[in-house]
mmCIF file as gemmi writes it, N, C-alpha and C atoms, coordinates in Angstrom:
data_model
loop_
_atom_site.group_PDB
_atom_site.id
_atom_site.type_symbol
_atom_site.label_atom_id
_atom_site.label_alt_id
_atom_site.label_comp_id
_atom_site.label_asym_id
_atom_site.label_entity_id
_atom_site.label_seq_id
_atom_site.pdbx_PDB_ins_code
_atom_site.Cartn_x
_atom_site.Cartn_y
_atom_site.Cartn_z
_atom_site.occupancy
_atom_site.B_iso_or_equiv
_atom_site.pdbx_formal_charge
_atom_site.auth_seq_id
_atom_site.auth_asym_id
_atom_site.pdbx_PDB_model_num
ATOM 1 N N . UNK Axp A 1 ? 53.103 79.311 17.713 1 0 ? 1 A 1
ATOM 2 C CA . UNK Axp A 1 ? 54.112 78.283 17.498 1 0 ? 1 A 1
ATOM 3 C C . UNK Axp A 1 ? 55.411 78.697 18.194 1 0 ? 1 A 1
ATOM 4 N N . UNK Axp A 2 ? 55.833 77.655 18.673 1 0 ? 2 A 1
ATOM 5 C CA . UNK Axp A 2 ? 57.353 78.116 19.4 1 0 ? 2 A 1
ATOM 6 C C . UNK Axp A 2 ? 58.404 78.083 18.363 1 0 ? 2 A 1
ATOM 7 N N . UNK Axp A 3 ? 59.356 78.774 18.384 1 0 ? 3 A 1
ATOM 8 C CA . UNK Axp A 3 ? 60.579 78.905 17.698 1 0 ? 3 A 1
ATOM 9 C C . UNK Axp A 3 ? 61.317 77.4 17.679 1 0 ? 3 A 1
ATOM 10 N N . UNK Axp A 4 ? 62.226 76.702 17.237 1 0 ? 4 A 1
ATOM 11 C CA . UNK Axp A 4 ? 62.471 75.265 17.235 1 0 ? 4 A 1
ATOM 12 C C . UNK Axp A 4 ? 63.431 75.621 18.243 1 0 ? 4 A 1
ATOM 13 N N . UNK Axp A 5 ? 64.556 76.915 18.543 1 0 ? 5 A 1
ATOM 14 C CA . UNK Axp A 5 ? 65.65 76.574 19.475 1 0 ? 5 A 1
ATOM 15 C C . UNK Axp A 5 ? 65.08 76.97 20.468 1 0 ? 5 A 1
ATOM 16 N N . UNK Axp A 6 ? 64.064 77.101 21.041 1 0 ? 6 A 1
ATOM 17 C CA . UNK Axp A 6 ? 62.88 77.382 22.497 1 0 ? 6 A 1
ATOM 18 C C . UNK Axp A 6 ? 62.394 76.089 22.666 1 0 ? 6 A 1
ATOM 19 N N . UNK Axp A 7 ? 62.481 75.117 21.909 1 0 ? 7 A 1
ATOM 20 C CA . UNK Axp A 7 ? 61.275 74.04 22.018 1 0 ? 7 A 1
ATOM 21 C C . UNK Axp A 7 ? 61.813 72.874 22.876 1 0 ? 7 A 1
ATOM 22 N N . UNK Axp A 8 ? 61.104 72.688 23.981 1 0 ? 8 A 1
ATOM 23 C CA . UNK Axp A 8 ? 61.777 71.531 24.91 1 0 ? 8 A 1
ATOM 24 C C . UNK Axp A 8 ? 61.742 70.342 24.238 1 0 ? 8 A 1
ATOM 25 N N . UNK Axp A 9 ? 63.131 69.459 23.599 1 0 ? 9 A 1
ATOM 26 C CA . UNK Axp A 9 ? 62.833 68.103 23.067 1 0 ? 9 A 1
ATOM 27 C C . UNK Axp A 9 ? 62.568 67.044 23.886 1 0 ? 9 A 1
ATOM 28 N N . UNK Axp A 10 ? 62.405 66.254 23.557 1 0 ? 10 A 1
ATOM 29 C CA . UNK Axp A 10 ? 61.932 64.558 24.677 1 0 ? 10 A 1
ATOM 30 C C . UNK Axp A 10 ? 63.033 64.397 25.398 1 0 ? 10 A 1
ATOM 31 N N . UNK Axp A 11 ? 64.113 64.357 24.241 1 0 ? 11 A 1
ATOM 32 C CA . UNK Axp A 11 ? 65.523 64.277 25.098 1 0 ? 11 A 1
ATOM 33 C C . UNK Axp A 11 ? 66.149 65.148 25.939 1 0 ? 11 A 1
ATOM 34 N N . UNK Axp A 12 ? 66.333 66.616 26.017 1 0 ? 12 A 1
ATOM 35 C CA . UNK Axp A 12 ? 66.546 67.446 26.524 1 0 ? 12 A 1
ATOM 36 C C . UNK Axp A 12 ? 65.841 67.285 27.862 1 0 ? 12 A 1
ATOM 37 N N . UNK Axp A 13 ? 64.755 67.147 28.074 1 0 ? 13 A 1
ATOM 38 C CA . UNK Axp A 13 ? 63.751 66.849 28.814 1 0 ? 13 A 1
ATOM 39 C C . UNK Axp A 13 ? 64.09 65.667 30.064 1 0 ? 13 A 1
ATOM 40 N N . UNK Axp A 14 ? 64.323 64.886 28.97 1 0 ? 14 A 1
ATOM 41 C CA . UNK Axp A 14 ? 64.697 63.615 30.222 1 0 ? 14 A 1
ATOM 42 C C . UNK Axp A 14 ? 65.985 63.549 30.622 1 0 ? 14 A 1
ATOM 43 N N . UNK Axp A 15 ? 67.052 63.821 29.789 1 0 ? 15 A 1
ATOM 44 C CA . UNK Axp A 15 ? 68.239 63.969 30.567 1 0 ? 15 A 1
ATOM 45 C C . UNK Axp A 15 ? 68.115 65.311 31.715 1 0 ? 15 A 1
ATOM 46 N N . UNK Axp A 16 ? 67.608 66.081 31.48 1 0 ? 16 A 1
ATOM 47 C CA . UNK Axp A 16 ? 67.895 66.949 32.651 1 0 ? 16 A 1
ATOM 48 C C . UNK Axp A 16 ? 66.901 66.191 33.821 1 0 ? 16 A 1
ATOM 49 N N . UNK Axp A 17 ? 65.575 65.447 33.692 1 0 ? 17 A 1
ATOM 50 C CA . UNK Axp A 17 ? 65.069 64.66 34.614 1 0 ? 17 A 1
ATOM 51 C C . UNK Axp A 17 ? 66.001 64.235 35.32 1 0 ? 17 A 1
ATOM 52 N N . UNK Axp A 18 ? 66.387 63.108 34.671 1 0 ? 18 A 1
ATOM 53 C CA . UNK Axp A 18 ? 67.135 62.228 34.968 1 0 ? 18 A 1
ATOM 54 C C . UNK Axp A 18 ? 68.434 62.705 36.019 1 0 ? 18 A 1
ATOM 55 N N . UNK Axp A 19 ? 69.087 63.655 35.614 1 0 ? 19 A 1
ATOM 56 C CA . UNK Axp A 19 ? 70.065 64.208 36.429 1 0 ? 19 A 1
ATOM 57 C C . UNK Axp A 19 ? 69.543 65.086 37.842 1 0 ? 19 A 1
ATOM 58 N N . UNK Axp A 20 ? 68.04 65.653 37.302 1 0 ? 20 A 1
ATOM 59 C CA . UNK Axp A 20 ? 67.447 66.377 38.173 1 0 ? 20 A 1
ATOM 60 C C . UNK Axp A 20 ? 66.968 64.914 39.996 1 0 ? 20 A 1
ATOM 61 N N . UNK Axp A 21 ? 66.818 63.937 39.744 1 0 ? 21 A 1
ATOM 62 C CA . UNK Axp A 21 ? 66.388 62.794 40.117 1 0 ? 21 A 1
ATOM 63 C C . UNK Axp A 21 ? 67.671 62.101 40.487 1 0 ? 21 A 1
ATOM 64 N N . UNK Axp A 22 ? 69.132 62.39 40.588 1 0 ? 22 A 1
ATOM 65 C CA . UNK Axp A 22 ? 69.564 61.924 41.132 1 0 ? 22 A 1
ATOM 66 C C . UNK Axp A 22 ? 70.016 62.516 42.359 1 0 ? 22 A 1
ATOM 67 N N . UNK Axp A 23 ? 70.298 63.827 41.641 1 0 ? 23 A 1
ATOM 68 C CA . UNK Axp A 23 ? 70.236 64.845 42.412 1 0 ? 23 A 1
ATOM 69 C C . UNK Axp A 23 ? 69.012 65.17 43.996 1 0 ? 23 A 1
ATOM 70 N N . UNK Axp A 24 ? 67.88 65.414 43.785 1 0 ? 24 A 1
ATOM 71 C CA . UNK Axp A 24 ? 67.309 64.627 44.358 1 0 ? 24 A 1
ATOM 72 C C . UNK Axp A 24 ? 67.275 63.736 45.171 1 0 ? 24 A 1
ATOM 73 N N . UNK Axp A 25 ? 67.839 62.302 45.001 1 0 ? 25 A 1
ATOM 74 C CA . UNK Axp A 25 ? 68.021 61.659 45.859 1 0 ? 25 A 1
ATOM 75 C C . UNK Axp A 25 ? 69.201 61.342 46.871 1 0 ? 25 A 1
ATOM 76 N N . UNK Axp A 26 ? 70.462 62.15 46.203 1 0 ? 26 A 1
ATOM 77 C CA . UNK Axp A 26 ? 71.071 62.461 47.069 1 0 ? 26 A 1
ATOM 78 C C . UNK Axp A 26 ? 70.837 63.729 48.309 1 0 ? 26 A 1
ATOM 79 N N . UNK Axp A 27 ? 69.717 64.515 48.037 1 0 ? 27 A 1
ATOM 80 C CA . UNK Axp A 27 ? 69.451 65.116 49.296 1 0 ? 27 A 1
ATOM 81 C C . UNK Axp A 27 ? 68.249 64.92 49.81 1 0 ? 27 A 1
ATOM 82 N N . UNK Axp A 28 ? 67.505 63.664 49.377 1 0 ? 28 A 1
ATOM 83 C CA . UNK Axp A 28 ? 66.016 63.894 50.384 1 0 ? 28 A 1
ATOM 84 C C . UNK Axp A 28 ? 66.435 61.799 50.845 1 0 ? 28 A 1
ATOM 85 N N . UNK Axp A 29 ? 65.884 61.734 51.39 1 0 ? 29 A 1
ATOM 86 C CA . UNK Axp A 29 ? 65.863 60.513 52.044 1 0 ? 29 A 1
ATOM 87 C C . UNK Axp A 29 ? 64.638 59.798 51.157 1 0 ? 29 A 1
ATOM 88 N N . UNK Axp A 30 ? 63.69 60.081 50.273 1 0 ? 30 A 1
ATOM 89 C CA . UNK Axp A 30 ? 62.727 59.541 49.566 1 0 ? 30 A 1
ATOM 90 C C . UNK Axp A 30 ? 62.63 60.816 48.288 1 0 ? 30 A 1
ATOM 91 N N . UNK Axp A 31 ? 62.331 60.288 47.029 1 0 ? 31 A 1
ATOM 92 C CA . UNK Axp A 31 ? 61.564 61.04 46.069 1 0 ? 31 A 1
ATOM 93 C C . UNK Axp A 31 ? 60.486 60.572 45.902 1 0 ? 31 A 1
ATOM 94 N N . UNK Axp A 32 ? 59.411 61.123 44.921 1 0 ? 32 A 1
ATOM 95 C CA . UNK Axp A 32 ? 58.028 60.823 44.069 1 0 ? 32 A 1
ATOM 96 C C . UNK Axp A 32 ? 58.216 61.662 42.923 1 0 ? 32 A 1
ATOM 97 N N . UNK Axp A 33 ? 57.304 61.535 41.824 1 0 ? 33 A 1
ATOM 98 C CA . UNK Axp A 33 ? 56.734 61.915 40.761 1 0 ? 33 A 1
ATOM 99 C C . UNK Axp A 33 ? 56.595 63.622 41.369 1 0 ? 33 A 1
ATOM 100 N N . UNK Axp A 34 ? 56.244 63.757 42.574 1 0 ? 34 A 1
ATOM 101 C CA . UNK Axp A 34 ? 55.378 64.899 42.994 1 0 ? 34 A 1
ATOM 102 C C . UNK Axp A 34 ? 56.732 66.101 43.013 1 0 ? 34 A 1
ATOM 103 N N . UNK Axp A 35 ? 58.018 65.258 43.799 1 0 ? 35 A 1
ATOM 104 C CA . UNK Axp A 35 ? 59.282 66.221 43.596 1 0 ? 35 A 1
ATOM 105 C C . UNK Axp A 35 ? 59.818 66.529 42.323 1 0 ? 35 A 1
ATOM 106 N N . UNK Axp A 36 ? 59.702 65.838 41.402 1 0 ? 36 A 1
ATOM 107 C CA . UNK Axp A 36 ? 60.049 66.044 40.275 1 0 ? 36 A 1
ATOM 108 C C . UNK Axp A 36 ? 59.669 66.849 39.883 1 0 ? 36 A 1
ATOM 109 N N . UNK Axp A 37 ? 57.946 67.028 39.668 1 0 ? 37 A 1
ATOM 110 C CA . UNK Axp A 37 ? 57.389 68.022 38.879 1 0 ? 37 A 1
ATOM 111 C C . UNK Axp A 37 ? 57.713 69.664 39.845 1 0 ? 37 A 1
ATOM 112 N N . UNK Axp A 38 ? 57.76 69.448 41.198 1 0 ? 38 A 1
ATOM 113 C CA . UNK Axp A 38 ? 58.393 70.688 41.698 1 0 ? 38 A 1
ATOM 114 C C . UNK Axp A 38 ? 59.299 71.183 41.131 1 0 ? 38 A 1
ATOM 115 N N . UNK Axp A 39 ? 60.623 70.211 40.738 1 0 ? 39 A 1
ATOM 116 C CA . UNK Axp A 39 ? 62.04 71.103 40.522 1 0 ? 39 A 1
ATOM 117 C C . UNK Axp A 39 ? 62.076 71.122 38.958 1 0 ? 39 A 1
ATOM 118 N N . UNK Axp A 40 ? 61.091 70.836 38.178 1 0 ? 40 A 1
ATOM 119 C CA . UNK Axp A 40 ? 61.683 70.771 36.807 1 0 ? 40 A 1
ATOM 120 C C . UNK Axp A 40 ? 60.492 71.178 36.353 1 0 ? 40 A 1
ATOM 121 N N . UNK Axp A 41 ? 60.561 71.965 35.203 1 0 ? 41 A 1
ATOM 122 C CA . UNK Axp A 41 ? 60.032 72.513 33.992 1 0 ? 41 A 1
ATOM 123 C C . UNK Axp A 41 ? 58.958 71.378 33.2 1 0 ? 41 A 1
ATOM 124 N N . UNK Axp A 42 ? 57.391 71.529 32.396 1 0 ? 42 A 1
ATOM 125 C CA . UNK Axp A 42 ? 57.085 70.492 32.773 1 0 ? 42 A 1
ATOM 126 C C . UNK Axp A 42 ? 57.702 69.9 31.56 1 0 ? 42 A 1
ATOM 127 N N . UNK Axp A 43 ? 56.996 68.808 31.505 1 0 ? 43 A 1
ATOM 128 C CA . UNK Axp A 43 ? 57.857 67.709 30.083 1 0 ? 43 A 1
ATOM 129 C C . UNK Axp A 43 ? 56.861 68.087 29.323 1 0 ? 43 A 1
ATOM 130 N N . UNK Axp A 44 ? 57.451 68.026 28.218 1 0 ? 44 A 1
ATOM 131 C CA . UNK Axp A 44 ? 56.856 68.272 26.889 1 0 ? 44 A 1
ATOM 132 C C . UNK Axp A 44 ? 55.742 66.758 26.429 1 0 ? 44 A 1
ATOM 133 N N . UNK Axp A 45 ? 56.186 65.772 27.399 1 0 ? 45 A 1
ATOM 134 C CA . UNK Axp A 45 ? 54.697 64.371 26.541 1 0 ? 45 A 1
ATOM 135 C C . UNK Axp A 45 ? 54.467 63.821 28.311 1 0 ? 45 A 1
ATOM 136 N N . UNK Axp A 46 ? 53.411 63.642 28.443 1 0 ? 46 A 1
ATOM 137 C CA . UNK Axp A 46 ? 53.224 63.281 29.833 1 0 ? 46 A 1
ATOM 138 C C . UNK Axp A 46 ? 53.439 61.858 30.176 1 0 ? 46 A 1
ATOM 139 N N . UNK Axp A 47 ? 54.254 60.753 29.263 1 0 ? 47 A 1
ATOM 140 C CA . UNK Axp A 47 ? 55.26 59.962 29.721 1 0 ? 47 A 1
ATOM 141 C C . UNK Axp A 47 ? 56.145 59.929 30.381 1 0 ? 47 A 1
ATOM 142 N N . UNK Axp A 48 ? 57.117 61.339 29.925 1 0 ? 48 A 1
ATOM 143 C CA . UNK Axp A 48 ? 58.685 61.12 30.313 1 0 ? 48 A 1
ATOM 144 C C . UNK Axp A 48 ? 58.89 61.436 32.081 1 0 ? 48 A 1
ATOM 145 N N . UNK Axp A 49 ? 57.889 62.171 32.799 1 0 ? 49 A 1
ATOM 146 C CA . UNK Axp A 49 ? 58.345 61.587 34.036 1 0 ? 49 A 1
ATOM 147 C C . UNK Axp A 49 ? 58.74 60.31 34.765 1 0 ? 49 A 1
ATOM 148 N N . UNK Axp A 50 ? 57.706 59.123 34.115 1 0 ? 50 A 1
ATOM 149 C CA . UNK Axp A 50 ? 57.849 57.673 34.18 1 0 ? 50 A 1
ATOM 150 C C . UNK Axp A 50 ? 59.162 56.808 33.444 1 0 ? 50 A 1
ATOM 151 N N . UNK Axp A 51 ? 59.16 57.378 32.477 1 0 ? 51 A 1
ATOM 152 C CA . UNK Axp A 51 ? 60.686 56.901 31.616 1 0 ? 51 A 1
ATOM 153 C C . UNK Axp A 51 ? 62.167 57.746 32.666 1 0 ? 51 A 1
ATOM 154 N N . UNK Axp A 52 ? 61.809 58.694 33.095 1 0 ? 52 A 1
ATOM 155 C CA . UNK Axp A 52 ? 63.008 59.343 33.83 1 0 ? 52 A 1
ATOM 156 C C . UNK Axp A 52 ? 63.3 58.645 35.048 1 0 ? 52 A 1
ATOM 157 N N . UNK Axp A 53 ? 62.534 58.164 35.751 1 0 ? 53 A 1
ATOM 158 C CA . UNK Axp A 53 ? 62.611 56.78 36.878 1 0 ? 53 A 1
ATOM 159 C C . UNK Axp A 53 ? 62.816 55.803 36.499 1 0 ? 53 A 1
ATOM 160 N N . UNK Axp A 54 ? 62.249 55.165 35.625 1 0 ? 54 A 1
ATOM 161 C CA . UNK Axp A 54 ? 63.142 53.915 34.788 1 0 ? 54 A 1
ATOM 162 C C . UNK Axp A 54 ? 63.983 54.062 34.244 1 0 ? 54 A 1
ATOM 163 N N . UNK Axp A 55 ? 64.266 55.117 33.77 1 0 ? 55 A 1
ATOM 164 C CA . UNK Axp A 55 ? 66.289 55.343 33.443 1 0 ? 55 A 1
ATOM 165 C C . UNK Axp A 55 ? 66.877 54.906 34.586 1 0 ? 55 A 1
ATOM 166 N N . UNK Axp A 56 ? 66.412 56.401 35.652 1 0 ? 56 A 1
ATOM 167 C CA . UNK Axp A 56 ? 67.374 56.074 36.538 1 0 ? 56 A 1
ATOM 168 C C . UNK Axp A 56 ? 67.473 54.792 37.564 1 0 ? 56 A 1
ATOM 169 N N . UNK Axp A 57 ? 66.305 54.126 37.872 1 0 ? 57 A 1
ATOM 170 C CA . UNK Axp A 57 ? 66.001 52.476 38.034 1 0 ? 57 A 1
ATOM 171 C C . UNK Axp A 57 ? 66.727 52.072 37.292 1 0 ? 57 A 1
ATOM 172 N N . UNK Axp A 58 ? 67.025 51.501 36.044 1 0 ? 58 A 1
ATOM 173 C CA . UNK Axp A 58 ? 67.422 50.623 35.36 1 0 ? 58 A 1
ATOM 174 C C . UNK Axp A 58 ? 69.177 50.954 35.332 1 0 ? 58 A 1
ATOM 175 N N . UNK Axp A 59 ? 69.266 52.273 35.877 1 0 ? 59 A 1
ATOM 176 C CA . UNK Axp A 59 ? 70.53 52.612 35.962 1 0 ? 59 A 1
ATOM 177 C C . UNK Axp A 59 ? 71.558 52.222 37.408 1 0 ? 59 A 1
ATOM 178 N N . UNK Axp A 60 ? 70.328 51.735 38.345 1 0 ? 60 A 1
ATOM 179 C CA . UNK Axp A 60 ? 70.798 51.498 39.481 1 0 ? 60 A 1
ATOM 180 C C . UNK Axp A 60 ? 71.412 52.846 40.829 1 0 ? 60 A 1
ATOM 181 N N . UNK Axp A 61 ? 70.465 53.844 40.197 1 0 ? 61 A 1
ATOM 182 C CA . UNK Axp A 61 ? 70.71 55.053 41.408 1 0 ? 61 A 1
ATOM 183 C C . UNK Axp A 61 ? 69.603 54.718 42.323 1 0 ? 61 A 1
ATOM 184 N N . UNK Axp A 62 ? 68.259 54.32 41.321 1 0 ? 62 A 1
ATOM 185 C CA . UNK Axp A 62 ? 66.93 54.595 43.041 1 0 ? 62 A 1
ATOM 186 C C . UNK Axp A 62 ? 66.548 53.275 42.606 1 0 ? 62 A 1
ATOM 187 N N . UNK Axp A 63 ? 65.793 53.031 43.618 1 0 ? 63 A 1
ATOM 188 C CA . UNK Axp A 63 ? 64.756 51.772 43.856 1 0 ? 63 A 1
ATOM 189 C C . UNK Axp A 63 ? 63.165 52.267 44.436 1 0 ? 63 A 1
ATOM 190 N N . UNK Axp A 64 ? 62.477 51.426 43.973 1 0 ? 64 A 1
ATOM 191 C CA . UNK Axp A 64 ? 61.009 51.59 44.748 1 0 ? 64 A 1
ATOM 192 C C . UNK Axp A 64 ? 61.305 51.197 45.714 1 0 ? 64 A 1
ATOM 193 N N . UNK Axp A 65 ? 60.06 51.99 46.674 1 0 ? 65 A 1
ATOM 194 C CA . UNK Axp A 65 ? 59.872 51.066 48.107 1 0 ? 65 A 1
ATOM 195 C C . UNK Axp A 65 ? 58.981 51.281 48.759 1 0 ? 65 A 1
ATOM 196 N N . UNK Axp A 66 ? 57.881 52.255 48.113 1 0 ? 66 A 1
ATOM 197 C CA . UNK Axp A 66 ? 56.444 51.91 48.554 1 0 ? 66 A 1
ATOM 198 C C . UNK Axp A 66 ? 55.547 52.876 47.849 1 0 ? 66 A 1
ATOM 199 N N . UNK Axp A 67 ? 54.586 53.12 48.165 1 0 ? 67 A 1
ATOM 200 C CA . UNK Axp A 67 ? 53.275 54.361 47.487 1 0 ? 67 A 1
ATOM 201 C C . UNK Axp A 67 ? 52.716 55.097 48.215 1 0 ? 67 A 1
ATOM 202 N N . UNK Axp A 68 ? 52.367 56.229 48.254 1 0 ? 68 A 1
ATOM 203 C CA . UNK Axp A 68 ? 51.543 57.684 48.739 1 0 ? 68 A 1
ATOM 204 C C . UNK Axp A 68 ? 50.478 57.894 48.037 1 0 ? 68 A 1
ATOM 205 N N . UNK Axp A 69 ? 50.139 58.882 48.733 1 0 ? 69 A 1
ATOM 206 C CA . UNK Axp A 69 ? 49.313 59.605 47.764 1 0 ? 69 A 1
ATOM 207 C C . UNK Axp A 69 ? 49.525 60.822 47.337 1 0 ? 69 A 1
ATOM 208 N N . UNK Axp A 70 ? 49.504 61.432 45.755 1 0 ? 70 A 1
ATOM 209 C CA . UNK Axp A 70 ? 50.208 62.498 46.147 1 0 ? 70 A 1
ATOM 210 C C . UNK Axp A 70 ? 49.361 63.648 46.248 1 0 ? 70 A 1
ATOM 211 N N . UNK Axp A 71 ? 49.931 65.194 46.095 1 0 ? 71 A 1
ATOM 212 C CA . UNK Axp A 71 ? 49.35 66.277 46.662 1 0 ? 71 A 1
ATOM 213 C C . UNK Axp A 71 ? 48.891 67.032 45.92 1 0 ? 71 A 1
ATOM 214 N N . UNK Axp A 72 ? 49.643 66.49 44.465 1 0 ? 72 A 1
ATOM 215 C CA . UNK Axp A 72 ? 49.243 67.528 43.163 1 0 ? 72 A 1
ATOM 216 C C . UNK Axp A 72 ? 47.876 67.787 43.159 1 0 ? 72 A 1
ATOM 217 N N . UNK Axp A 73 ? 47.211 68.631 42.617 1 0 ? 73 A 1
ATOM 218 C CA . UNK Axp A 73 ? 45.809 68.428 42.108 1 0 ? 73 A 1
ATOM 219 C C . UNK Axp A 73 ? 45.818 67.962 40.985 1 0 ? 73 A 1
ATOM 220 N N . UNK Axp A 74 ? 46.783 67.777 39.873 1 0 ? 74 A 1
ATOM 221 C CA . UNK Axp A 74 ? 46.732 67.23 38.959 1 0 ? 74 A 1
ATOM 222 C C . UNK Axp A 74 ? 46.268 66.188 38.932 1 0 ? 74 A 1
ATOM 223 N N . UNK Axp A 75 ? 47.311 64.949 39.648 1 0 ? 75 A 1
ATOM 224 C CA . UNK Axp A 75 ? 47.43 63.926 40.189 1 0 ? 75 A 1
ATOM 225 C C . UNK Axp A 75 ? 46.283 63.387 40.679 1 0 ? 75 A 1
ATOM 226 N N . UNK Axp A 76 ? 45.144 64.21 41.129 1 0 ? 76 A 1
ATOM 227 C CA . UNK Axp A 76 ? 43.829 64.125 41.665 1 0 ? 76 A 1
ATOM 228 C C . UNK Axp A 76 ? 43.992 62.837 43.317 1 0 ? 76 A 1
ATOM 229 N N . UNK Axp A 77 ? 45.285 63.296 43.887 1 0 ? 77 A 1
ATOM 230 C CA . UNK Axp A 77 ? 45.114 62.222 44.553 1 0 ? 77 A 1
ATOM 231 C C . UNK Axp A 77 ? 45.687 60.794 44.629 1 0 ? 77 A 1
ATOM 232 N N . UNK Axp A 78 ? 45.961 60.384 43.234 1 0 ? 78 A 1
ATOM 233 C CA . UNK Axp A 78 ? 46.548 59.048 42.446 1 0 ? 78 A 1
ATOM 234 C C . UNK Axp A 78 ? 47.265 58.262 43.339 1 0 ? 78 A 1
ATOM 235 N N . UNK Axp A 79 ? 47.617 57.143 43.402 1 0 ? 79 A 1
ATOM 236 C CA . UNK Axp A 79 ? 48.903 56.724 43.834 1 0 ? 79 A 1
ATOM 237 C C . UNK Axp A 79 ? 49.907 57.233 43.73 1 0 ? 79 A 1
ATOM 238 N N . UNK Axp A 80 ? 51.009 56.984 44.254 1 0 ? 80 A 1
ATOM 239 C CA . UNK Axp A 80 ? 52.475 57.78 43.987 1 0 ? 80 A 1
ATOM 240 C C . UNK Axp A 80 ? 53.298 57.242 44 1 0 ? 80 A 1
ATOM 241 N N . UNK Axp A 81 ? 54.505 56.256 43.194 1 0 ? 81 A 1
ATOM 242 C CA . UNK Axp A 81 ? 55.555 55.612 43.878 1 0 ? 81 A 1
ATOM 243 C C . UNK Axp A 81 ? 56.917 56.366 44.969 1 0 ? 81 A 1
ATOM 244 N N . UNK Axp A 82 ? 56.852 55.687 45.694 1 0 ? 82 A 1
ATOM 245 C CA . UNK Axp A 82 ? 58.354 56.461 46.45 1 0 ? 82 A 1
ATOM 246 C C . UNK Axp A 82 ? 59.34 55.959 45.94 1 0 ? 82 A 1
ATOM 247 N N . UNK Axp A 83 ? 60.608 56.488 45.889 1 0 ? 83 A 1
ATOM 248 C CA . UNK Axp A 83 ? 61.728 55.687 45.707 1 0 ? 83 A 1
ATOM 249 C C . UNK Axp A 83 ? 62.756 56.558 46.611 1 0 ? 83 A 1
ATOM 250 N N . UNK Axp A 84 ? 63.567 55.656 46.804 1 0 ? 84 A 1
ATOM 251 C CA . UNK Axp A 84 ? 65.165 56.161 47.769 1 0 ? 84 A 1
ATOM 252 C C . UNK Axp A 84 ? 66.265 55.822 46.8 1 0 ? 84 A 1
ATOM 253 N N . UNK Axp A 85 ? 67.687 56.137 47.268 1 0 ? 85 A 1
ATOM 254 C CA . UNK Axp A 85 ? 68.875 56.512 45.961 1 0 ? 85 A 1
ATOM 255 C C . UNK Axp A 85 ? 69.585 54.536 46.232 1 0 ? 85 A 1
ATOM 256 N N . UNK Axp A 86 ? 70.035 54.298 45.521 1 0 ? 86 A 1
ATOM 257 C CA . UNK Axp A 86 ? 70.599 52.708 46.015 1 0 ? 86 A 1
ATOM 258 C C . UNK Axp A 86 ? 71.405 53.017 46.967 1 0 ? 86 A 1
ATOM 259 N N . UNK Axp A 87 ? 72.024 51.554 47.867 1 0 ? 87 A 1
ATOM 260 C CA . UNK Axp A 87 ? 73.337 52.021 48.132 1 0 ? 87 A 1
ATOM 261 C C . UNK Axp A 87 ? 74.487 51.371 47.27 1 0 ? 87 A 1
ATOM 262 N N . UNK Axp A 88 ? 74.004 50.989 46.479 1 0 ? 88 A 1
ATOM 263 C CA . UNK Axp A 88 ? 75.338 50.763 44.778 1 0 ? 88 A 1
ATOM 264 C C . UNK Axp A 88 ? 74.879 51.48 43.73 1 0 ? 88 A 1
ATOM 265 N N . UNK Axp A 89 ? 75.003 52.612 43.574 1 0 ? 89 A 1
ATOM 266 C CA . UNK Axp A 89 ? 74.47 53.193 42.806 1 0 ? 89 A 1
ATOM 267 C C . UNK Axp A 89 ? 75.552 53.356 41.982 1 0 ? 89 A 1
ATOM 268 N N . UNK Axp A 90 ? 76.825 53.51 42.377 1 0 ? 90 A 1
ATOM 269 C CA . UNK Axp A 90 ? 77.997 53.722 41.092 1 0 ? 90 A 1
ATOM 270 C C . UNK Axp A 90 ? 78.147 55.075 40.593 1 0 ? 90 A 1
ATOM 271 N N . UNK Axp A 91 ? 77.621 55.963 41.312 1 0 ? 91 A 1
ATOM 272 C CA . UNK Axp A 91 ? 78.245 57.361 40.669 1 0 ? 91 A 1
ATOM 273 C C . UNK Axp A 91 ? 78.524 58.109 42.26 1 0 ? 91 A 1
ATOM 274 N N . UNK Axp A 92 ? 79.625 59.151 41.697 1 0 ? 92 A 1
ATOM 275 C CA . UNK Axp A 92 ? 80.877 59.685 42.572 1 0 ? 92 A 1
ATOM 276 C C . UNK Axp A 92 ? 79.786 59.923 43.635 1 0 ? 92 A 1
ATOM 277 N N . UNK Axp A 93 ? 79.856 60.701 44.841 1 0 ? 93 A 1
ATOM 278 C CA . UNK Axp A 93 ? 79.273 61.475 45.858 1 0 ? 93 A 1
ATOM 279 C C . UNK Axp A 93 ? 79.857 62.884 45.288 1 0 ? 93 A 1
């Protein structure tokens, strides 16, 4: 059993996504699911990668704009959405 102040919460989890993903898109010209799981620790429920793109979607930093495939083996291959950062995204540079 993990200790409770070791234990990654849902929230903890997705806000650092979330920030991790904007971040992100201010230095790559495209993200996926696939960069994410590179730079971040994994999530504790295998939702919150998908909720961390619809934050930041619904927040108006990225947009879709097409599909891959990705590389994970996890992934087995899957589809992948791409997304790029808006250009109204509303937060500083």
């Amino acid at each position: 059993m993990i200790p409770a102040a070791l234990e990654d919460t849902h929230e903890a989890w997705l806000g650092d996504a979330v920030a991790t993903l904007i971040g992100l898109a201010h230095v790559n010209e495209t993200i996926t699911a696939d960069d994410l799981r590179r730079e971040m620790r994994p999530a504790p429920h295998q939702n919150l990668p998908g909720i961390a793109f619809t934050t930041d979607k619904r927040a108006g930093h990225i947009e879709a704009i097409s599909y891959q495939t990705s590389t994970s083996r996890t992934r087995k291959h899957g589809a992948l959405r791409t997304w790029r950062r808006t250009t109204n995204e509303g937060i500083s540079k």
